[in-house]
Each structure stands twice: as C-alpha cells, then as structure tokens.
C-alpha positions in Angstrom: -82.9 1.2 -37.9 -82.9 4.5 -39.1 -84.6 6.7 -36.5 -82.0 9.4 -34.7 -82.3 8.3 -30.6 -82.1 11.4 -28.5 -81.5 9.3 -24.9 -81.5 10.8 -21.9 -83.2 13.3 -18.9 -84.4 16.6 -20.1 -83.7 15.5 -23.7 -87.3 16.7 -24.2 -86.0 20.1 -23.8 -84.6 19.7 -27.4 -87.6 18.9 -29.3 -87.8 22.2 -31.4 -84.5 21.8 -32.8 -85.1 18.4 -33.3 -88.3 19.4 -35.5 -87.3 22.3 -37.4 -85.4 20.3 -39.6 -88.4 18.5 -41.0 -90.9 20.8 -41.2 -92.9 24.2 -39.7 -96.6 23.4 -39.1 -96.7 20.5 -36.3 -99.5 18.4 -35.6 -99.4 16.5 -32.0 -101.0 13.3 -31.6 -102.1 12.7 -28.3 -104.0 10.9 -25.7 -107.2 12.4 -24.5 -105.5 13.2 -20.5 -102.8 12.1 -19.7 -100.4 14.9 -21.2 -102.9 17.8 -20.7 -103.2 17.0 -17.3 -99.4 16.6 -16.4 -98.8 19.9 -18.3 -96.6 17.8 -20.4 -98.5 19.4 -23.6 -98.3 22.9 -23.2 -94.3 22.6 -22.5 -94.3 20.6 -25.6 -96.2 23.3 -27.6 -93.9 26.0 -25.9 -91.0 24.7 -27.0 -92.2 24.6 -30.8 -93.2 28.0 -30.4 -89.5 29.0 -29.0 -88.3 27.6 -32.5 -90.8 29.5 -34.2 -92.9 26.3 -35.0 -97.0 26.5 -35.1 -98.5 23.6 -33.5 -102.2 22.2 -34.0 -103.1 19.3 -31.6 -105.2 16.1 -32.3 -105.9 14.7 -28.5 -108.3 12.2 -29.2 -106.3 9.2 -29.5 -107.9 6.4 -27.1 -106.1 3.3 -26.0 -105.9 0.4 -28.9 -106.4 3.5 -31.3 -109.2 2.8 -33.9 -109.4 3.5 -38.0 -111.8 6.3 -38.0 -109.8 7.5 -35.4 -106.9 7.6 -37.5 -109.2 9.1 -40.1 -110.2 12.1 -38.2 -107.0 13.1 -37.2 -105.9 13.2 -41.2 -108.8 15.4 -41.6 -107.7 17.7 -39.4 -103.9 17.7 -40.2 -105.4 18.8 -43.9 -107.3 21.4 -43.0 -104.1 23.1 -41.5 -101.9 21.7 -43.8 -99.3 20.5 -41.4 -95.6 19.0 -42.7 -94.3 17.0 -39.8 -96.2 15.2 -37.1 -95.5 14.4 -33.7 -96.5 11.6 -31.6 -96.2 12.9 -28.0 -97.6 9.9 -25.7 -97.5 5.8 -25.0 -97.7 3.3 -27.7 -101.6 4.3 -28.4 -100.6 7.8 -29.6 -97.5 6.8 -31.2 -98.9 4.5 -33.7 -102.1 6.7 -34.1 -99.2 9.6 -34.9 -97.4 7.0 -37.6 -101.2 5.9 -39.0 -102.0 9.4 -39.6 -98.4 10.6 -40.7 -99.2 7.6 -43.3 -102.7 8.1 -44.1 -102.2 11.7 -45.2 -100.2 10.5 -48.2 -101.8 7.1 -49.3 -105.3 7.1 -50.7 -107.8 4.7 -49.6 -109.2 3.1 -45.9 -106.5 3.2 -43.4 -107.2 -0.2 -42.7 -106.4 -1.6 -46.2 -103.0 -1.1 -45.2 -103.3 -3.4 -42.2 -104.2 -6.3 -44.5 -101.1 -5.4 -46.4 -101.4 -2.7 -49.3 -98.3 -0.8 -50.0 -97.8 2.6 -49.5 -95.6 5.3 -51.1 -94.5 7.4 -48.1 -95.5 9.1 -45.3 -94.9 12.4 -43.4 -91.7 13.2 -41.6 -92.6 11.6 -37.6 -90.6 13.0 -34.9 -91.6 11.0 -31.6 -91.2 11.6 -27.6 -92.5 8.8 -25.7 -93.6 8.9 -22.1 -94.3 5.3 -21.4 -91.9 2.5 -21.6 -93.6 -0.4 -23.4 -94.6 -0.4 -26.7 -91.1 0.6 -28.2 -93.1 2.3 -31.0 -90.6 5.2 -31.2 -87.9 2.7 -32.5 -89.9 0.3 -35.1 -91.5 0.5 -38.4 -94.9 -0.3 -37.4 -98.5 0.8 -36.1 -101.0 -1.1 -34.6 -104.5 -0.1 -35.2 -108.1 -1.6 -34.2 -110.7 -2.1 -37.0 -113.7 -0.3 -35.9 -116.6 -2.8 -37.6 -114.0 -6.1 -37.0 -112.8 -5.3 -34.3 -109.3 -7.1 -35.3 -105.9 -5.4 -34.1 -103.2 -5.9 -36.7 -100.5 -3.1 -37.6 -99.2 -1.6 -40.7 -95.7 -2.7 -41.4 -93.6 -0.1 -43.8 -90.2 1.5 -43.5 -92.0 4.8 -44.4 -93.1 5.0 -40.8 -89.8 4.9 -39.3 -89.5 8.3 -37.1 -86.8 10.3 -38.4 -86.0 10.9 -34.9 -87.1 9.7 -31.5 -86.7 11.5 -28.0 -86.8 8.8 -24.7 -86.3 11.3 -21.4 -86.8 9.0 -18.2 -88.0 12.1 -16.7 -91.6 12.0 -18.5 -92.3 8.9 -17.3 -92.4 9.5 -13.5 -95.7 10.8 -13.7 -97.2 7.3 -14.4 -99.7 5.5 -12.4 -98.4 2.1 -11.0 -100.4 -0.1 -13.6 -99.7 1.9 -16.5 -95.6 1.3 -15.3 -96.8 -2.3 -15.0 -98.6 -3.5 -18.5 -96.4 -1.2 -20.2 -93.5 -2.7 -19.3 -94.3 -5.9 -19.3 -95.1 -5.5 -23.2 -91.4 -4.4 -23.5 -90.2 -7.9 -21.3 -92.3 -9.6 -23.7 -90.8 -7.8 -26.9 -88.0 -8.9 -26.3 -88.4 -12.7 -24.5 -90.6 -13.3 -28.6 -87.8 -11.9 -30.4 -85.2 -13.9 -28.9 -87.3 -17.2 -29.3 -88.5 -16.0 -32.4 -88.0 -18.2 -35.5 -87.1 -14.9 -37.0 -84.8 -13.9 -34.2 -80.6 -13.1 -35.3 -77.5 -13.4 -33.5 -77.6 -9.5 -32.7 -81.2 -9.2 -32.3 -80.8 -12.1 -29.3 -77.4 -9.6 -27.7 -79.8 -6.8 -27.4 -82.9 -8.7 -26.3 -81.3 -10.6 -23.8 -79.5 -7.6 -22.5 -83.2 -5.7 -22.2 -84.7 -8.5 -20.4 -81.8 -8.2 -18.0 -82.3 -4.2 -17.4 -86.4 -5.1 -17.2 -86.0 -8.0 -14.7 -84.0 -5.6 -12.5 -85.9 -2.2 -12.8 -89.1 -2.6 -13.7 -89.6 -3.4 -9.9 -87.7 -0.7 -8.8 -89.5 1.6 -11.2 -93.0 0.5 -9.9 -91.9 1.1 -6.3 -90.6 4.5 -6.7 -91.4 6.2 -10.1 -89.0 9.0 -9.4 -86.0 6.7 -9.3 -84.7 8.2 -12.7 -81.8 5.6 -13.1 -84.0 2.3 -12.4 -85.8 4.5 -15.4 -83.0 5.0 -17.4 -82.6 0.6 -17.6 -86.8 0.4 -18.2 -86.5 3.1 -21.0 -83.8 2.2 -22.7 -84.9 -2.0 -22.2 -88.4 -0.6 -24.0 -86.3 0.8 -27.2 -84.3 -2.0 -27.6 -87.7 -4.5 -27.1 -89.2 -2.5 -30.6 -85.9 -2.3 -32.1 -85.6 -6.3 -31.7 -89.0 -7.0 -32.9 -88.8 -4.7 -35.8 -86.1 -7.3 -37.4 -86.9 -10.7 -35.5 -90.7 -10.3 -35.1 -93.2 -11.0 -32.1 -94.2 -14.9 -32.0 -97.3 -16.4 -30.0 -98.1 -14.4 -27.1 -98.6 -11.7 -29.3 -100.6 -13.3 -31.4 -102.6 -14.4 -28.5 -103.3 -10.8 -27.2 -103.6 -9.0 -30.0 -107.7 -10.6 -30.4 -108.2 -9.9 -26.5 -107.4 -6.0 -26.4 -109.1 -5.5 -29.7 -112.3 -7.5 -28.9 -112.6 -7.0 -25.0 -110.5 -2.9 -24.8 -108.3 -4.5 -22.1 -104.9 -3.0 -22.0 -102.5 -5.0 -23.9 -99.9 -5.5 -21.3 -102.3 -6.8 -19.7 -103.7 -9.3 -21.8 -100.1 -10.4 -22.4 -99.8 -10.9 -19.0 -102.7 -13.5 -18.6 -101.4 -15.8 -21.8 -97.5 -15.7 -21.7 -97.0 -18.1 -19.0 -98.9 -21.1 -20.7 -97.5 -19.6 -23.7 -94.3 -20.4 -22.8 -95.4 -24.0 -21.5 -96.5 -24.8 -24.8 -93.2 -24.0 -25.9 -91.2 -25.8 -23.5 -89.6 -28.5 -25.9 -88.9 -26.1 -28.8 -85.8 -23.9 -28.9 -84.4 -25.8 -25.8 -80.8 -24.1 -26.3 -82.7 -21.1 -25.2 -84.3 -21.2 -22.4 -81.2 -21.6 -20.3 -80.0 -18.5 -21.8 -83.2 -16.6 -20.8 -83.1 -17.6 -17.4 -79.7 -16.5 -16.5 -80.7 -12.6 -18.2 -83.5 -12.9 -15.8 -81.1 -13.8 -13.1 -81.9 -17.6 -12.6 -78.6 -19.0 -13.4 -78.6 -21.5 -10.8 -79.2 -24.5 -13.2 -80.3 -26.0 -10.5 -83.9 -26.9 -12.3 -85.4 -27.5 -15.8 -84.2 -24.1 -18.1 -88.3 -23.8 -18.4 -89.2 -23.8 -15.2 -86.3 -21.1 -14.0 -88.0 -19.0 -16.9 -91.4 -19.6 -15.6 -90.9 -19.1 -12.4 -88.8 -15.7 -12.6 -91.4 -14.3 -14.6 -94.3 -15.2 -11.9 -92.0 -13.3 -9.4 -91.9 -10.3 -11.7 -95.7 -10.3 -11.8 -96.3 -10.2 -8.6 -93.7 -7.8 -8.0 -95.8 -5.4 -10.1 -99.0 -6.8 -8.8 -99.6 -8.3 -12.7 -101.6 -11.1 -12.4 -104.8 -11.1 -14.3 -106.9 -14.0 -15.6 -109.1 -13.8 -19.0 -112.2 -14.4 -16.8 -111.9 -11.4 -15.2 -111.0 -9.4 -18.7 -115.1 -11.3 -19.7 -113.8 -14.4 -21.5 -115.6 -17.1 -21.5 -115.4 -20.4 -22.2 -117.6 -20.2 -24.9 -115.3 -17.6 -26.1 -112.2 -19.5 -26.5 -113.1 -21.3 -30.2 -114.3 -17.8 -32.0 -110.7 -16.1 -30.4 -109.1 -18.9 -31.4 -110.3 -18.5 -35.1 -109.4 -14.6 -34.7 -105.8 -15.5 -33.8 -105.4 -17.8 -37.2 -107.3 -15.2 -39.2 -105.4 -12.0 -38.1 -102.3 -13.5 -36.2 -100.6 -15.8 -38.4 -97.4 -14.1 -39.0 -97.2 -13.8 -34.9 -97.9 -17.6 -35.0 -95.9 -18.7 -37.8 -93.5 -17.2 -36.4 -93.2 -18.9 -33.3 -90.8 -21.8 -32.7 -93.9 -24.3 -32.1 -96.6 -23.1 -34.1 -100.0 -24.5 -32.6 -103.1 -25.4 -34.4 -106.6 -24.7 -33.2 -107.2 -27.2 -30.6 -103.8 -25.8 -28.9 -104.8 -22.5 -29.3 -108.1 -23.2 -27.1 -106.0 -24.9 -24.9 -103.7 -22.0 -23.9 -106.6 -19.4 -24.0 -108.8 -22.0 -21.2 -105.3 -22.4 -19.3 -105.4 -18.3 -18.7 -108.7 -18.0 -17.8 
C-alpha cells in the first residue's frame, strides 16, 4: 500500500507540511455541511495558508457522490489550475476527491472508468478523514453513482492511491450517533468480506481479524460517548485496516448486495449493509466453514459452545442493537416487486463482489436474501 499514514490526535495539525511536498494550489473536496459547520474547514484552510499554500474549495459533494458531480468539481479545479487535491471528509468526499484528482488527467466521461477503461495517472491526493467507515483514505478505489443508471460501481487504479493519509480520532467526535453507526459498520463489514473472501490472504485475514476485534469492542463505546478518544483510536485505526484489506482481498456478497440499494433508493450504505449481511452470511453458512469459528472468537464468541455460524450471527445482532442498527429494506421503499430488477442490478454491476464470494449465488438466491431483509 503505498499511502504515508499520519495516525494519531491532532495529527491534523500537520497537514500543510504534509501538502507542500506535492503541490501549491489546493483544491478541498468536501461535503455540503458537515465540515463548514464544525469549523473543521476553515482550520483546514488556515493551516494551508500558514505553509503558504492557496486553497479553492469544491463543497458540493453529496452522499453516494454522483458523475456530474465529479465533473463539476474538475471544472472548477481547471479554472484555478490546482496541483494537489485534498479530500477533507467521510467516504462520499473522499472518493469524490480521488474521481476528480483522476478525472483532471484522463479524457472522457468519468463514468467510462467505472466500467473499466484505464487511466494514465491522476493528481497528487492527500486525504484527512473524519469518519471511520469507508477506509477510502487507505485503498485504491472510488465509488461513484451513475447519474442516468443509477448503478454504484468504483474506479479501481493504483493512480488513486493518496500519497498520504491523515486519521486524527479527534475529528470524529463531532459525529451524530447514526453517522458513527452506518459508518462503522461498513468498516466491520470490510473486513468480515475480506476475510471470507475468495480473494482474502494469509496477512489480509491477521489484519481483518484484528479490525473486527477493535470494532466489536469500540464501536459501542464510540456510539455511547463520541468523546472517548481511545475507544476512537480502535474504531479509526479498525476503519484503515478494513480498506487496506479490501484493497488486496476484495469485498464479496454483501457488498454486492448494497451497492444497487444506496445507488437506486440514496439510503446510506452502512445502512443498507446492515439490512442484507445477516442473511448474507446464512446463505454462506456451509462455505468457508474453517472460518467462521475464527470470526467468532475476534468478535468475542469463543465459547464453542454453538454452531461457528450462529456465534457469528448472533454477536453481530448484539452489535446492531448496540448501535440501534437495525433497518429492514421495506422501510428503505423496497418492495417485493422490487427484488427481481435489484437482483438483475447486482449480476449486471456486482459481479466481481459476487464472484468473489465463497458461495456465489445465482438469481433465484439473490431474490431470496433481498425478500429475507425486507
């Protein structure tokens, strides 16, 4: 992986050095509130002007960031003719940061490159994130929404690796209690995929298993209390790891799953994870059965008292409802007339997710998880 990691509280404090070395005229990608309204923004923009760096900001990133928003953004980094960009934000603006960083360099419809045209390079991406989720600061990939499709696939290339990446715990106790919730249960989910994966390697399971154990402990703790900086610490660093790990192994079904529901019904994507891992993982019970002992003692089941599937399923419902997780695709507006067009989707746009999985299901299975989750 070769992004610089700059771990720890008031790391942020650090970013104009950090910068400097790969450029002068910085363009911020950013969501539309959040980091305005926590005053995170204007410290950013301070500290590049302490370094004597110019900063132009693009703060119309939304949530499952879209093509022509990508679009717009290059637009404006041209017209100033900025050399390094910074994603300053959760996953959205991180990989709306890496599509523009990209875009600026490589002819064509952004979205060409989600389908899997090659690229020659990007700008130099310097990334502080202030969720822990999408581990986006550690991975060579963004994930983008087709605005006329509506299909959310990512752009895969090692030339949107950051060149450095800043995690400080202490940016992320400003979060409400659902953003700490669906963010980090994307992370959880990272890393359970990669280490089920049919992609998944003896050192990408170490560090997955590991992350799973820091989420299972903190991430409660974390939604509690956001100000308890080293339950933070275990979430942030369990979020890194979780893109690190899918980076090489790859994310498998659940994934695959979601990926149709936040781009077709804008729900956030922990979210939608949350409502299809569980039956996910039932569908999976006789593959990989080595496993799923494994996983349950990182997620402190190691009683082996029960079936290794049920220990897993079961410590995961106790998570959920220890950060009050538990929605159902009915309430995100599936129906069941729904399930065989999604279904469709997750074959068309998923398949390396599904491929990828240590069962992969055909159709009829698919429509099976998707009606168990509603």
């Amino acid at each position: 992986m070769p992004v610089q990691i700059i771990f720890g509280q008031g790391r942020v404090e650090h970013v104009g050095r950090v910068i400097r070395r790969y450029g002068h005229t910085v363009f911020i990608v950013t969501g539309r509130n959040s980091a305005r309204e926590t005053g995170l923004l204007s410290r950013v923009a301070g500290l590049l002007e302490a370094e004597g760096l110019e900063s132009i900001v693009f703060d119309q990133v939304e949530p499952n960031p879209s093509g022509s928003t990508v679009e717009a953004g290059v637009r404006l980094l041209q017209e100033h003719r900025c050399d390094v960009v910074l994603g300053l934000g959760g996953g959205s603006a991180m990989d709306a940061a890496k599509a523009i960083a990209f875009a600026a360099v490589n002819p064509g419809d952004i979205c060409e490159y989600m389908d899997g045209r090659s690229g020659h390079g990007a700008l130099p991406l310097v990334m502080i994130t202030t969720t822990a989720g999408t581990g986006s600061e550690a991975d060579s990939m963004a994930v983008l929404t087709h605005d006329a499709t509506r299909d959310k696939k990512a752009i895969k290339s090692r030339f949107i690796y950051p060149r450095a990446s800043i995690i400080d715990p202490e940016l992320m106790t400003t979060l409400p209690p659902t953003t700490i919730a669906a963010t980090g249960f994307d992370a959880l989910c990272h890393c359970v995929e990669a280490f089920i994966a049919r992609g998944s390697t003896p050192i990408t399971d170490v560090l997955a298993l590991r992350a799973i154990e820091f989420l299972t402990r903190s991430l409660p703790l974390v939604y509690q209390d956001p100000h308890n900086l080293e339950a933070w610490e275990e979430v942030a660093l369990a979020s890194t790891i979780g893109g690190m790990v899918i980076d090489q192994a790859g994310v498998t079904l659940p994934h695959g799953l979601e990926h149709p529901l936040s781009g077709i019904y804008d729900v956030p994507h922990g979210e939608g994870l949350a409502a299809v891992l569980l039956p996910a993982i039932e569908f999976t019970r006789a593959a990989v059965v080595e496993k799923w002992s494994v996983l349950a003692g990182a997620m402190g089941d190691d009683t082996n008292e029960n079936d290794a599937v049920d220990r897993v399923l079961t410590s995961i419902k106790k998570l959920l409802c220890q950060i009050e997780l538990t929605p159902s695709l009915q309430e995100m507006g599936v129906t069941e007339a729904d399930l065989g067009p999604l279904a469709d989707k997750v074959q068309e746009t998923m398949y390396y997710a599904i491929n990828n999985h240590p069962r992969v299901p055909n159709r009829d299975e698919i429509i099976a998880i998707y009606r168990q989750s509603l």
